[in-house]
Structure formats: structure tokens, C-alpha cells
N, C-alpha and C positions, 0 to 999 in steps of 0.2 A: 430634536428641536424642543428647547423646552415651549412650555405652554402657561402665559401665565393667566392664573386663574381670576375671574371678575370676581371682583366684589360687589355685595348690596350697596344699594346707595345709600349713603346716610339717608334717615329720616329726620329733618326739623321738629324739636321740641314743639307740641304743641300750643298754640297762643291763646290761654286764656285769659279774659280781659277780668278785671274787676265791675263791679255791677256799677252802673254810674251813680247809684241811687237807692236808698234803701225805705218802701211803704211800712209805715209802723201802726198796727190799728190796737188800740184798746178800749174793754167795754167790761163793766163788771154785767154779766148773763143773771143775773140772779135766778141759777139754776136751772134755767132755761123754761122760764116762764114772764107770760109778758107783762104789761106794768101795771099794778095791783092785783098781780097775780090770776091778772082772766086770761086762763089757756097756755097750754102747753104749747109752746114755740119755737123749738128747739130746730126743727126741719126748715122753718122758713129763716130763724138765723140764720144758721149755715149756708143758705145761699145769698142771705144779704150780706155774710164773711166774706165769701167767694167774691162776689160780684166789687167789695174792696179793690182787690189787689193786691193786698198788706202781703207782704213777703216776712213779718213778723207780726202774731199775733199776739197779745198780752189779756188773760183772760184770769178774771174774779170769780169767784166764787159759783166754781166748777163742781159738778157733782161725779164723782169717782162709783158712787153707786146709790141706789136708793132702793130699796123691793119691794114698800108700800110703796112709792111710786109707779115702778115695776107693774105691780099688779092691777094701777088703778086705770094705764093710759094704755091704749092697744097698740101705739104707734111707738113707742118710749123704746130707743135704741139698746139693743143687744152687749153693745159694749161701751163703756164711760163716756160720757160727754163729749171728754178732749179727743179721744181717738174717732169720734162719730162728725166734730165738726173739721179734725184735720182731715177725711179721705183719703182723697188721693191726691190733694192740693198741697196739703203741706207734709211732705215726706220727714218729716223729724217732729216731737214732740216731747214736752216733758210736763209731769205732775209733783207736785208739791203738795200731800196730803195734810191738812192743817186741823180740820177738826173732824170727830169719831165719833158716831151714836149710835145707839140700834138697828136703826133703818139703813143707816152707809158711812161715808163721807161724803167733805167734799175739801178745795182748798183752789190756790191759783196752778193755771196751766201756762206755758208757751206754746206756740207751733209757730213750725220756723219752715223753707224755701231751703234754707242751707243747712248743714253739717253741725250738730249740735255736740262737743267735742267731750264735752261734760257736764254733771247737770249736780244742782244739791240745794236743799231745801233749810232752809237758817232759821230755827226757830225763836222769835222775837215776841213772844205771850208776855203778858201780864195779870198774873194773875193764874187762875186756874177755869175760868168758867168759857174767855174768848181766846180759841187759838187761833192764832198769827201768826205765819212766816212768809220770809221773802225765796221768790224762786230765781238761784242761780244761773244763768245757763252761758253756758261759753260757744258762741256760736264760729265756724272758721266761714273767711268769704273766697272765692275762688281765687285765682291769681298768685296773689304775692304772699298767703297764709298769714294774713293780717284774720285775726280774731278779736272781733266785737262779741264784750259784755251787757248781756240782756239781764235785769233784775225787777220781775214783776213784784207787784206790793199791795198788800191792802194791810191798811193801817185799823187800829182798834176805833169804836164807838165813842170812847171817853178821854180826854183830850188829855188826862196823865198817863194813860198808855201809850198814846200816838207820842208826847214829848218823850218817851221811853224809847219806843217804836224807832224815831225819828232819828236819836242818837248810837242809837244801834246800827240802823243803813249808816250813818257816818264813817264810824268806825268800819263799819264791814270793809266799807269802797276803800279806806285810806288805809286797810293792811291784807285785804285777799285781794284788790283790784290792783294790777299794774299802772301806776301814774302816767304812761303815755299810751295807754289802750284810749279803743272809742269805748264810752260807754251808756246804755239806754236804760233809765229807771223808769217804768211806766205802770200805772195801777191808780185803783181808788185809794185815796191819802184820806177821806172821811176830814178833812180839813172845812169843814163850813165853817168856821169863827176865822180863818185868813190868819192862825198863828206860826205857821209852817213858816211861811214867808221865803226871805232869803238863805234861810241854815243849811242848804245843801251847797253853797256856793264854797263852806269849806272844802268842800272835794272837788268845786268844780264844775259842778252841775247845775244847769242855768233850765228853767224851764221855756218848753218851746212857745206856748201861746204869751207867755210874758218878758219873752224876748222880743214879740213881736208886736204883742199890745199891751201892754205893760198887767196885765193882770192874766191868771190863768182863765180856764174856758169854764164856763157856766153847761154843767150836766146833767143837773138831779132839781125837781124830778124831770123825768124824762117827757114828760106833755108840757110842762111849763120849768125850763130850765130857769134854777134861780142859783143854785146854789153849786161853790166850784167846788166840786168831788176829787175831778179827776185829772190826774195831769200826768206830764212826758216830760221827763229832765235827760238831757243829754248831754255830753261830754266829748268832747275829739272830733263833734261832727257838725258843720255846717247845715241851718234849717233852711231849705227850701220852700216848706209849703205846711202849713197847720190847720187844720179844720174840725169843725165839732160838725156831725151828722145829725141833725137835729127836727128831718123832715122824713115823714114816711117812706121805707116801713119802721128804720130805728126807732122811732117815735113810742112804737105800739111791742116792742121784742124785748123791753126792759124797763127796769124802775131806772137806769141811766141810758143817757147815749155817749155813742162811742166818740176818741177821739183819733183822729188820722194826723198822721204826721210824716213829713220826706224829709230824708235829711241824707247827706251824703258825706265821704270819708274828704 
């Protein structure tokens, strides 16, 4: 008699959903100390990071290492900045070393929630004394392997740099960026004279607070925001929700405050 033998049962393709939503926080740290520079602050950021939600962080002027600081704070983390504020919250990060001196560096970070697929640092300097680059990262979202572009940014001090600076991210987005990707440009733009304006819209990129109130968010300084520093341009992705964190403790953890932003695919 033959016997015929069972098979396993298929097993269904796992359902992974896409996120509905994506938290985006950016704050330039100024090295992780607080605003006029009284006291190391670096441990209580990171739980005011945390306590976000930002499933993407875009972080300024990140110190990669210092050893007269090193030696001068009892509490001053073991390992760089970006890796002490991602923990165990944000499993992916990437650094962008911009400028080099005796004591260390430092330059912009991301930490990401998702798959950061690839990463690379665009050096956009003018000059030789302030270095500047924009950090790449290619981040993939679960699901359907849709991959959002993340480009953090800090722009130069002097405003022919920045118009330098400025045309540089142009060009970057409209020949390394895929024209139907999402994509997120967030950082200090150091834009206080309002000349930036609309010139990202060649690519596409509309900013979030000025989509939604027609001028960008007031950051700097950070105890009395006057001045718009900092902003979140996006592309491919509908804004949900924008805010400037503008009340204790941000207040006290930088010479900026951060901005938050949702937006979704």
C-alpha cells in the first residue's frame, strides 16, 4: 500500500506593515553643552532625545572626540557622542566628521529606528578654515523597501558660503537623489538674514513650518528664540504635525532648540 507522505504546511509570508508615520527631531547639541556654555549636558539630553520619540534624529555639531574634555568632566562618555546618545534606542547611526583639531573632532550625526542602507559625508567647505558637510544616509522602511533619504546640514557662518553651501545641496538632491524617493533635509541652515528662502523648491523641497505657517520656526537663541536657524525640508512626504520645543528642559540643553516634525509616506 503505498503511503503518501504529509507535507508541511505552507507557511504565509510574513505581514509587515509600513510605519504609518515617521518622528523627525533635530537640534544642533552644541557639543553637548548647555546654553552659554554652563555645564555639561549631554546625559540629560539624551533622555530629553529619548523621551521625543523621534524615530530619526538629525544632530549638529556632534563631538566624535575631545580629550581635554575627556579629562576635564568625570562623567564625559566613553564613546563619541552620536553613539552615547543612540544607546539602545536607536539601533543605526551614522557620522559625518567635518572638522579636525588637536583636542578631536566633531561634525553632524543621524540616528535612525530603521536600516540605514548606506551612508557618506559630501564635503561642501568654503574656504579652508570652516568645514562643512552634508550627511547622507539612506535609510530602507519595513514593508514594501521604500527607502527614505535623510540629509543632515549645517550651513557655513557667512552668507557666501551658505549661498555656496546652498547650491551645492541643490545639485546633490537633483543628481545622487532618485526624483520619486521621500526625501528629509534637516539641520542648522545659520540662515538669520531670511536669504535661503524658496531655492530648495528647485528640487522640491518645501519646508515644514513654512508649509504650515508660512515662515520657518524661530530657534536661536535658545532662552529667547528670535532668530530662524533651523529648519526640516521634505519631499515625497505629507506633514502631519511641526513643533519647536521651546520650554524646559530644551530650553537649558543648547544654544538652539530642537525641531519636531511627523510626516508620513
Amino acid at each position: 500500500m503505498d503511503i503518501e507522505r504529509l507535507q508541511p504546511p505552507v507557511q504565509p509570508e510574513p505581514v509587515v506593515e509600513l510605519p504609518a508615520s515617521l518622528r523627525i527631531l533635530t537640534i544642533n547639541m552644541h557639543k553637548g553643552f548647555g546654553f552659554l556654555n554652563r555645564g555639561f549636558v549631554l546625559h540629560e539630553l539624551r533622555e530629553a532625545v529619548r523621551a521625543s520619540g523621534a524615530d530619526v534624529v538629525f544632530l549638529q555639531e556632534v563631538l566624535g572626540a575631545h580629550r581635554r574634555h575627556a579629562s576635564r568632566y568625570a562623567n564625559w562618555p566613553d564613546q563619541p557622542q552620536y553613539e552615547f546618545l543612540a544607546d539602545s534606542m536607536w539601533p543605526q547611526f551614522a557620522y559625518g566628521r567635518n572638522a579636525v583639531y588637536p583636542q578631536g573632532d566633531h561634525g553632524n550625526a543621524l540616528l535612525s529606528k530603521y536600516p540605514i542602507l548606506q551612508h557618506g559625508n559630501i564635503d561642501v567647505s568654503v574656504g579652508r578654515h570652516e568645514r562643512r558637510g552634508l550627511l547622507h544616509c539612506a535609510l530602507t522602511l519595513p514593508g514594501a523597501g521604500i527607502v527614505v533619504h535623510a540629509i543632515c546640514v549645517h550651513l557655513g557662518l557667512r552668507e557666501r558660503q551658505r549661498r555656496s553651501q546652498i547650491g551645492s545641496l541643490i545639485d546633490y538632491v537633483a543628481t545622487s537623489v532618485p526624483l520619486d524617493a521621500p526625501v528629509i533635509v534637516a539641520g542648522d541652515f545659520n540662515d538669520w538674514r531670511g536669504r535661503i528662502g524658496d531655492t530648495l523648491d528647485e528640487v522640491g523641497l518645501r519646508e515644514v513650518f513654512a508649509a504650515r505657517e508660512r515662515s520657518p520656526a524661530r530657534t536661536f537663541p535658545a532662552r529667547w528664540p528670535l532668530l530662524r536657524l533651523d529648519r526640516i525640508y521634505v519631499r515625497g512626504l505629507h506633514i502631519e504635525e511641526a513643533a519647536v520645543l521651546d520650554t524646559r528642559p530644551w530650553s537649558h540643553l543648547s544654544d538652539h532648540v530642537p525641531l519636531v516634525a511627523q510626516v508620513r509616506l
